[in-house]
Backbone as CSV, one residue per row, in Angstrom:
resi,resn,N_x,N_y,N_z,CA_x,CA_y,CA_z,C_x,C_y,C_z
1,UNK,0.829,-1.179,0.000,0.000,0.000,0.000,0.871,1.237,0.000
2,UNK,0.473,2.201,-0.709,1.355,3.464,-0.905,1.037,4.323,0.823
3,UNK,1.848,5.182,0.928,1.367,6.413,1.877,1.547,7.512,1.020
4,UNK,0.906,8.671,1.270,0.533,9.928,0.476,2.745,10.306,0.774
5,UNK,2.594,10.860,-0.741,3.756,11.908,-0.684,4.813,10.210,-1.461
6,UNK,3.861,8.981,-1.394,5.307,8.018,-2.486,4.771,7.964,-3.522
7,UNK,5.612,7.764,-4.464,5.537,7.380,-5.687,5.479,6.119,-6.126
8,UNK,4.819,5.703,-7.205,3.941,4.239,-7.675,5.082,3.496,-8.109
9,UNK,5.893,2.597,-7.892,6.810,2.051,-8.416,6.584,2.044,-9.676
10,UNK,7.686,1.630,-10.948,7.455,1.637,-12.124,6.886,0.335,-12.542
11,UNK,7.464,-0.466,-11.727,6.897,-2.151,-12.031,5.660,-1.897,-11.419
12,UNK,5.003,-1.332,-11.156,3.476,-1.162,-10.517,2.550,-0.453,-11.226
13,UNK,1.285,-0.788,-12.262,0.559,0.009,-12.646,0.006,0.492,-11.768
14,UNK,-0.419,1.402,-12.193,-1.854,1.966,-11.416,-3.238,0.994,-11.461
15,UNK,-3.448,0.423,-12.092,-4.239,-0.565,-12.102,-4.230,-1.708,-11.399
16,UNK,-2.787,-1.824,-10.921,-2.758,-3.046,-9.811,-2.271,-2.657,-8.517
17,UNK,-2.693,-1.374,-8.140,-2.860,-0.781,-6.541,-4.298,-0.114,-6.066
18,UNK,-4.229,-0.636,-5.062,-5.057,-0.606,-4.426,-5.064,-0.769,-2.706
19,UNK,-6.138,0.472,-2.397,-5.795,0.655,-0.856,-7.106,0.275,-0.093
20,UNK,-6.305,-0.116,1.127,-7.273,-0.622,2.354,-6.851,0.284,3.674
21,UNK,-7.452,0.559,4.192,-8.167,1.139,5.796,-7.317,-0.148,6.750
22,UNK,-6.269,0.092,7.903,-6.641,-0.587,8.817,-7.250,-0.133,9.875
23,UNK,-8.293,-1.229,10.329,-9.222,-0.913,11.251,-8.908,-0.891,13.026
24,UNK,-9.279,-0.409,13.693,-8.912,-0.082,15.438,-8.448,-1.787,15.835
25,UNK,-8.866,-2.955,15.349,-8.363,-4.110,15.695,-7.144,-4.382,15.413
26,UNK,-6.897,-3.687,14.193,-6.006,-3.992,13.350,-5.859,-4.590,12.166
27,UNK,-7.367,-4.924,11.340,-8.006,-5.858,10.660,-7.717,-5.196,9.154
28,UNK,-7.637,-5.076,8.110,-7.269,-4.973,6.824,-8.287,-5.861,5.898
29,UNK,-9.822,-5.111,5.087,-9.993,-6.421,4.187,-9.193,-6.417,2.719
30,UNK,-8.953,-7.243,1.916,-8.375,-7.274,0.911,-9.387,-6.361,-0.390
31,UNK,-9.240,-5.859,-0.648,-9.424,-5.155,-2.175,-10.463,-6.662,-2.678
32,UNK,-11.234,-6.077,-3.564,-12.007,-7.413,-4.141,-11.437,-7.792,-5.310
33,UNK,-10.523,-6.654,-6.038,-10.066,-6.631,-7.119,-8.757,-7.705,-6.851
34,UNK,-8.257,-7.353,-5.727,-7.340,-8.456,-5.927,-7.466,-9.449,-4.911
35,UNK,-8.472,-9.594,-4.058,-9.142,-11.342,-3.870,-9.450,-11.726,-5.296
36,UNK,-10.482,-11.481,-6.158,-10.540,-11.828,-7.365,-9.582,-12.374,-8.480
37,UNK,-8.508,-11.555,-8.316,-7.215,-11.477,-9.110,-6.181,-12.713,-8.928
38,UNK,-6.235,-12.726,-7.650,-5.844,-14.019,-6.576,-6.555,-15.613,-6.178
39,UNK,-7.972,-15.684,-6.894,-9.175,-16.265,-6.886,-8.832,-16.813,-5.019
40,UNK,-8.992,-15.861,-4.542,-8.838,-16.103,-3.195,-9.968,-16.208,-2.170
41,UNK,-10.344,-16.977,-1.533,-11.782,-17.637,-0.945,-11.895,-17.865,0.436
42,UNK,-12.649,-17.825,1.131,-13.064,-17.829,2.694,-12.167,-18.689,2.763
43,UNK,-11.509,-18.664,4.203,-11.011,-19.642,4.111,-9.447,-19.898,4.002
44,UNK,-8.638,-19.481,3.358,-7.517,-19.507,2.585,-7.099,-19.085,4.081
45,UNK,-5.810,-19.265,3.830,-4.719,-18.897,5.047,-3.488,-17.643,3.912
46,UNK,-3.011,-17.061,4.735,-2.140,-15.898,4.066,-0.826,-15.496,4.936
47,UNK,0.252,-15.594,4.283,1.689,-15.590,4.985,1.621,-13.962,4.991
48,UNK,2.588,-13.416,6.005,2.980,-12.005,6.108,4.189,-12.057,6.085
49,UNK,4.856,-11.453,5.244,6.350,-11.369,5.156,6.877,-10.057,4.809
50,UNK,7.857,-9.894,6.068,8.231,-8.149,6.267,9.817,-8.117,5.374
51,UNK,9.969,-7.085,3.915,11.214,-7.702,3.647,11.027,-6.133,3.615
52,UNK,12.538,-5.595,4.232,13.079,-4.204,3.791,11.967,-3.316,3.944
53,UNK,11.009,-2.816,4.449,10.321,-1.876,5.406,9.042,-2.470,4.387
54,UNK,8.671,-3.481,3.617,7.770,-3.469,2.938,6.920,-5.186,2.986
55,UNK,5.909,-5.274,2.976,5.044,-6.806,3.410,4.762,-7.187,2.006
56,UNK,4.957,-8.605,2.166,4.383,-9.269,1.261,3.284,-10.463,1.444
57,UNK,2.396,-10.058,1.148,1.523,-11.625,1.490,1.180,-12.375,0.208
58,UNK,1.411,-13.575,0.683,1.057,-15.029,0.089,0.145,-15.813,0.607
59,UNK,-0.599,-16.365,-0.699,-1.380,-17.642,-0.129,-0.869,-18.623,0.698
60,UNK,-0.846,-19.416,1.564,-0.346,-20.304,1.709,-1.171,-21.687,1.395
61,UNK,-0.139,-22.285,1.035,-0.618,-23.875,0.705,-0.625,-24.886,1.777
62,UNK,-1.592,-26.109,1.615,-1.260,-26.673,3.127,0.290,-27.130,3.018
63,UNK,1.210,-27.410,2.295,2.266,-28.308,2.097,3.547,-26.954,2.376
64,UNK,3.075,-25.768,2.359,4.231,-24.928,2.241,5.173,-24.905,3.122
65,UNK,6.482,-25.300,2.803,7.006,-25.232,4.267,7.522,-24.437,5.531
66,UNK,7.503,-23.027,4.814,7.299,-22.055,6.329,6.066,-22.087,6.436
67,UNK,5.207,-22.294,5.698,4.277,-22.439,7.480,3.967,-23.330,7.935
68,UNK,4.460,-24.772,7.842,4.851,-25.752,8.646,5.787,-25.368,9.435
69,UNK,6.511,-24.823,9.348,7.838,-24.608,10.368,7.000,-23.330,11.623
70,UNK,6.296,-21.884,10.786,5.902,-21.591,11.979,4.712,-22.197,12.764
71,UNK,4.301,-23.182,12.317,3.114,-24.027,13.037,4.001,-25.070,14.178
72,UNK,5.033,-25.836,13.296,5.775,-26.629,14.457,6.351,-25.073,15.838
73,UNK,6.627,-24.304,15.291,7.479,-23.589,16.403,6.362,-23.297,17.119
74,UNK,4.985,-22.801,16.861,3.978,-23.206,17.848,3.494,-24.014,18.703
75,UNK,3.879,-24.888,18.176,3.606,-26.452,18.763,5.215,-26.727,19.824
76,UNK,6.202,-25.984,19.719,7.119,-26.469,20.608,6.527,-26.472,22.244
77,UNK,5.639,-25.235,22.485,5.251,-24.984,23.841,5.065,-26.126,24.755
78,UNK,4.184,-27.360,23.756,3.931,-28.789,24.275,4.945,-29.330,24.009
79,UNK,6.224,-29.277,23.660,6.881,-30.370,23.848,7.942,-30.613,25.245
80,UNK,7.389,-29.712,26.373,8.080,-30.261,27.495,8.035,-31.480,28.235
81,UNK,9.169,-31.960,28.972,9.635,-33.286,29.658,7.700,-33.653,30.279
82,UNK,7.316,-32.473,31.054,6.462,-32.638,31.573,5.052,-33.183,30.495
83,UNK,4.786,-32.355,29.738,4.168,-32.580,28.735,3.759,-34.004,27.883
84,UNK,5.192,-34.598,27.739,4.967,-35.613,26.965,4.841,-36.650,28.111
85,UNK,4.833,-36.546,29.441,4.438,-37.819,30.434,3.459,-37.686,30.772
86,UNK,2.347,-36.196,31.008,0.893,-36.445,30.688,0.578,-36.942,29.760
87,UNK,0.752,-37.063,28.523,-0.066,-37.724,27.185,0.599,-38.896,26.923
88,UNK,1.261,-39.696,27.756,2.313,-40.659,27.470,1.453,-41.913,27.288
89,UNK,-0.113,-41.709,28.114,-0.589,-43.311,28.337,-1.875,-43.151,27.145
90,UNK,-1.702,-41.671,26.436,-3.015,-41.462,25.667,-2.844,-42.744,24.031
């Protein structure tokens, strides 16, 4: 998304920007033009990736492997000593 006072990159038409509002939650909806563009559907999961002061989001796939990796690093919380001897007899 641009902020007032930048300029449109050259690799960027004007036709393929487009701005969103974030909301007091922090919530962002996508442009319909480019859910559409993206054939992107309830549902879908979406990576955030911060490169050089600028985000990129991606679909994610179930197979992709960062976000298997940040799902396992979620999942480390349960893997303490303690942890795995409660669920040991499951």
């Amino acid at each position: 998304m641009k902020r007032s006072g930048q300029s449109t990159p050259t690799w960027l038409s004007p036709m393929d920007t487009e701005l969103a509002t974030i909301t007091a939650k922090g919530q962002v909806t996508i442009p319909k033009a480019i859910r559409e563009a993206l054939r992107l559907q309830q549902g879908d999961q979406l990576r955030w990736d911060l490169e050089d002061g600028a985000v990129r989001v991606q679909l994610v796939s179930p197979l992709d492997l960062t976000y298997l990796r940040g799902v396992e690093a979620g999942l480390q919380e349960w893997a303490s000593p303690e942890d795995e001897q409660a669920f040991a007899d499951l």
